[in-house]
C-alpha positions as CSV (number, residue, x, y, z in Angstrom):
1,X,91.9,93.9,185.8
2,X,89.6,92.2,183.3
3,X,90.7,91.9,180.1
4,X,90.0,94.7,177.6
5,X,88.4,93.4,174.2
6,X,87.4,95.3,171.6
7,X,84.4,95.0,169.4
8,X,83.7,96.0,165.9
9,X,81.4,98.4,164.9
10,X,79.3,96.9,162.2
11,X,79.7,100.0,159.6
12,X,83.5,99.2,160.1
13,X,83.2,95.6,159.3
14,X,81.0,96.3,156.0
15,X,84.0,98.8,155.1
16,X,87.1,96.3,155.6
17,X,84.7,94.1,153.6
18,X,83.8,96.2,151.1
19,X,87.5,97.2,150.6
20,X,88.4,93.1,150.5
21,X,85.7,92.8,147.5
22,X,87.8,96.0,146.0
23,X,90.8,94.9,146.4
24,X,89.8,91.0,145.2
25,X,88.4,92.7,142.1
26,X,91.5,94.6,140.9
27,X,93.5,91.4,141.3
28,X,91.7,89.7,139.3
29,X,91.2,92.6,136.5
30,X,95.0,92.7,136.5
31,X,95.4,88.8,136.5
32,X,93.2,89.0,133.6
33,X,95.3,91.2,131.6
34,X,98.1,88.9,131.1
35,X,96.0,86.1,131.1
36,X,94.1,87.2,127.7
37,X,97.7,88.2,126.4
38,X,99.1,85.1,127.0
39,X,95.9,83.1,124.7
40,X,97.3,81.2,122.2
41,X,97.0,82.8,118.5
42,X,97.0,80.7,115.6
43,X,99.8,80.3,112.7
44,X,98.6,78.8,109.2
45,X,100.8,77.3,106.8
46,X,99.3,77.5,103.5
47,X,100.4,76.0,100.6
48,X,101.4,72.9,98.4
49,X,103.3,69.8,98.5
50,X,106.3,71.3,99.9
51,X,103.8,72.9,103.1
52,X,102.5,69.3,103.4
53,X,105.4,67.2,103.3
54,X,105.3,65.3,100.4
55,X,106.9,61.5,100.4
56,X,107.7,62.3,104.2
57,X,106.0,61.8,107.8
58,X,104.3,64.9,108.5
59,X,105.7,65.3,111.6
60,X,109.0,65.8,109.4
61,X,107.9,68.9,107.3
62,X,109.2,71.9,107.9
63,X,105.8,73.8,109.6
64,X,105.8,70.4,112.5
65,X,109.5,71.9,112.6
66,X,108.5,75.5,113.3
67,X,106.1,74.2,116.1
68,X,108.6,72.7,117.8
69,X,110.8,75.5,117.9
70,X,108.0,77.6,119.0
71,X,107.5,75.5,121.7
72,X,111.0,75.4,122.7
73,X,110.9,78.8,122.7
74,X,107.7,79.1,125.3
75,X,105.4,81.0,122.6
76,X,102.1,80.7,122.7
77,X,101.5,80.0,119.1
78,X,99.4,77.0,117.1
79,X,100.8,75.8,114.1
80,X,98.1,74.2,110.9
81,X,99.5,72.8,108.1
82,X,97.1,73.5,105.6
83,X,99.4,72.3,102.7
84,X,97.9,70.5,100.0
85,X,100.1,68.4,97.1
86,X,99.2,69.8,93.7
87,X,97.7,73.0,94.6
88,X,98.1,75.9,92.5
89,X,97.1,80.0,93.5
90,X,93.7,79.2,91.5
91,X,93.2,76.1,94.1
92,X,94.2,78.2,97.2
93,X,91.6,80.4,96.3
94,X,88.7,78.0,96.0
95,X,89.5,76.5,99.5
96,X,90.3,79.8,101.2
97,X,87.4,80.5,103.5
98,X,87.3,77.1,104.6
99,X,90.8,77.8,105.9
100,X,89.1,81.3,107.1
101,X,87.0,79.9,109.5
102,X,89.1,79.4,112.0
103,X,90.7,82.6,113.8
104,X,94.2,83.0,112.6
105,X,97.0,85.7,113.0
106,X,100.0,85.0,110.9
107,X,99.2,83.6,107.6
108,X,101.9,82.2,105.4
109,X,101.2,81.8,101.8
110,X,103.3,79.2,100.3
111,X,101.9,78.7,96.7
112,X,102.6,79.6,93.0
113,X,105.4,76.9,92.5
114,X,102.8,74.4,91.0
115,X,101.4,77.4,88.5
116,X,105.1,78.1,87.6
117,X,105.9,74.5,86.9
118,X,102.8,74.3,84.9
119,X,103.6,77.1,82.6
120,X,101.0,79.1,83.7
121,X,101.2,83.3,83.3
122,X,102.9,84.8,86.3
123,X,100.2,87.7,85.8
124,X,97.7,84.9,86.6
125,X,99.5,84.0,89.3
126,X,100.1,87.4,90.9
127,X,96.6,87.9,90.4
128,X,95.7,85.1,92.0
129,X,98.2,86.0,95.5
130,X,97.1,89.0,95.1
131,X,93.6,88.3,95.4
132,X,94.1,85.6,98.4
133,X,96.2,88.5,100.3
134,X,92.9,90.8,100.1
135,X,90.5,88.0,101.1
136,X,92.4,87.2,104.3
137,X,93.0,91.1,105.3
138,X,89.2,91.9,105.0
139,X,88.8,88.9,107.2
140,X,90.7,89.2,109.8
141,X,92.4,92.5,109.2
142,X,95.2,92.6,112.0
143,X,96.8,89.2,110.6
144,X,100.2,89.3,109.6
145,X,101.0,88.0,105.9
146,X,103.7,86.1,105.3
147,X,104.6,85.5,101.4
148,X,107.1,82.9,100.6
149,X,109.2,83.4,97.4
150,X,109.8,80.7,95.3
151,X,112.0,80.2,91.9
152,X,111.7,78.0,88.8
153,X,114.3,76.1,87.4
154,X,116.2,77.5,84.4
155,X,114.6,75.4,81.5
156,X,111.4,76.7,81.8
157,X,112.8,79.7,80.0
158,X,114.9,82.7,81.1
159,X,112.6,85.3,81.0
160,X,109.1,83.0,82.6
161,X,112.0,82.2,85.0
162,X,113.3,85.9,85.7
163,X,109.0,87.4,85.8
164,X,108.1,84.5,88.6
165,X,111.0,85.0,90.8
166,X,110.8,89.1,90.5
167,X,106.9,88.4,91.2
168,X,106.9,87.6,94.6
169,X,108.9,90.5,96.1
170,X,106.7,92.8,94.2
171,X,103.8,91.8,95.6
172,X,105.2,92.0,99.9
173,X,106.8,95.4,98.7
174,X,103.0,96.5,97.7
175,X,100.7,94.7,99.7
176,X,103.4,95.4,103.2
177,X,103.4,91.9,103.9
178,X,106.3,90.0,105.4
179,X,108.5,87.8,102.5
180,X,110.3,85.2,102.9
181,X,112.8,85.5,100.0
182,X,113.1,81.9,98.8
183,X,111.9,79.2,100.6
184,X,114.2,76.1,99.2
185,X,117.3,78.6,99.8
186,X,120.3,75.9,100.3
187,X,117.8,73.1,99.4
188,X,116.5,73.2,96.1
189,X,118.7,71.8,93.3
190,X,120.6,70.2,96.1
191,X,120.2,66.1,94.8
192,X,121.4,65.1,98.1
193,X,118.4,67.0,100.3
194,X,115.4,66.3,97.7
195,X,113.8,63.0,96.9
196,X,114.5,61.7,93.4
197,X,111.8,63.7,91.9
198,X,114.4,66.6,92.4
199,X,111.6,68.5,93.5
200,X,110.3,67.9,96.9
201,X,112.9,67.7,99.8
202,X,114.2,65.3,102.3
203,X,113.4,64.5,105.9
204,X,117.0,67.1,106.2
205,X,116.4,69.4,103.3
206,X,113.1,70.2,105.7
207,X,115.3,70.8,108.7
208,X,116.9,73.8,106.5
209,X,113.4,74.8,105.3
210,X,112.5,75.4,108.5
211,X,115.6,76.9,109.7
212,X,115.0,79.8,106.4
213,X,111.2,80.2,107.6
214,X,112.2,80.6,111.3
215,X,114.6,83.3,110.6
216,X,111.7,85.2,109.0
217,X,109.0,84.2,111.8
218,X,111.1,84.6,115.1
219,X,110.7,88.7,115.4
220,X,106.8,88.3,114.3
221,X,106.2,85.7,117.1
């Protein structure tokens, strides 16, 4: 008996194949999904001396730190150091949408240490983070707003001490943003993890910096 073979009607071939290009594009609308999900979102450090690493490698400050524990961790994030040594809240502003022009969703403020050290108002200052926390918000307003506290020491006067300390939880209560409470917690006034300025911390007063800003950043990553 000769063999029986069976042949395809053409309508059913352009259905299989139409159901193939169906089928080909789902996959690759679900594959996109997670693909777009997975892009790597941007981190900014922003701040002074202490952000940049001052008398150290930069690769030994504390937001080269945080990168590497992101990437330990398998997150998708980029860390820039935007710290610059000397700046004040005044400064931050001025070089604020330069920073800006780059896409970024968490945005850590690290500034206002200089201003304190420099006598200046803690009104100014607040004004001044106030106004930097508004300019990022009505540029990109999903970002995340980190705001790291920071304290003065004690012969600056108790109460200039006691207004810029209480000023930085104030401002994350009102403006909902994310605070860290005190950034040189365990580090500053510590001789033995600061450089001899007494000011600006060691390679391993960094590793503990990084270790108080990671607590803080983990859940937001």
């Amino acid at each position: 008996m000769a063999a029986n073979r069976s042949h395809s009607h053409p309508k059913c071939k352009g259905q299989r194949l139409g159901f193939l290009a169906g089928l080909l594009l789902g996959l690759a609308a679900a594959l996109a999904a997670p693909l777009r999900a997975a892009e790597t979102r941007t981190l900014v450090f922003f701040g002074d001396s202490l952000t940049a690493g001052y008398g150290l490698d930069p690769d030994e400050a504390y937001p080269a730190l945080i990168q590497r524990k992101i990437d330990a961790a398998g997150l998708r994030w980029r860390v820039v150091n935007a710290g610059l040594s000397g700046e004040t809240t005044a400064g931050g502003l001025r070089r604020l949408d330069w920073i800006l022009r780059q896409r970024v969703d968490l945005f850590v403020i690290e500034l206002g240490g200089n201003d304190g050290l420099r006598g200046i108002d803690p009104e100014a200052t607040r004004a001044n983070l106030q106004a930097l926390i508004e300019r990022i918000r009505a540029r990109y307003p999903d970002v995340i707003v980190v705001l790291a506290g920071m304290q003065l020491p004690t012969n600056l006067g108790p109460e200039h001490t006691r207004r810029f300390a209480a000023m930085y939880p104030e401002l994350a209560e009102k403006n909902h943003a994310v605070l860290i409470p005190f950034l040189l917690d365990g580090v500053g006034g510590v001789p033995s993890l600061n450089l001899p300025d007494g000011i600006h911390p060691t390679a391993e007063g960094h590793q503990i910096v990084a270790e108080t800003v990671w607590r803080v950043l983990r859940p937001l990553l």
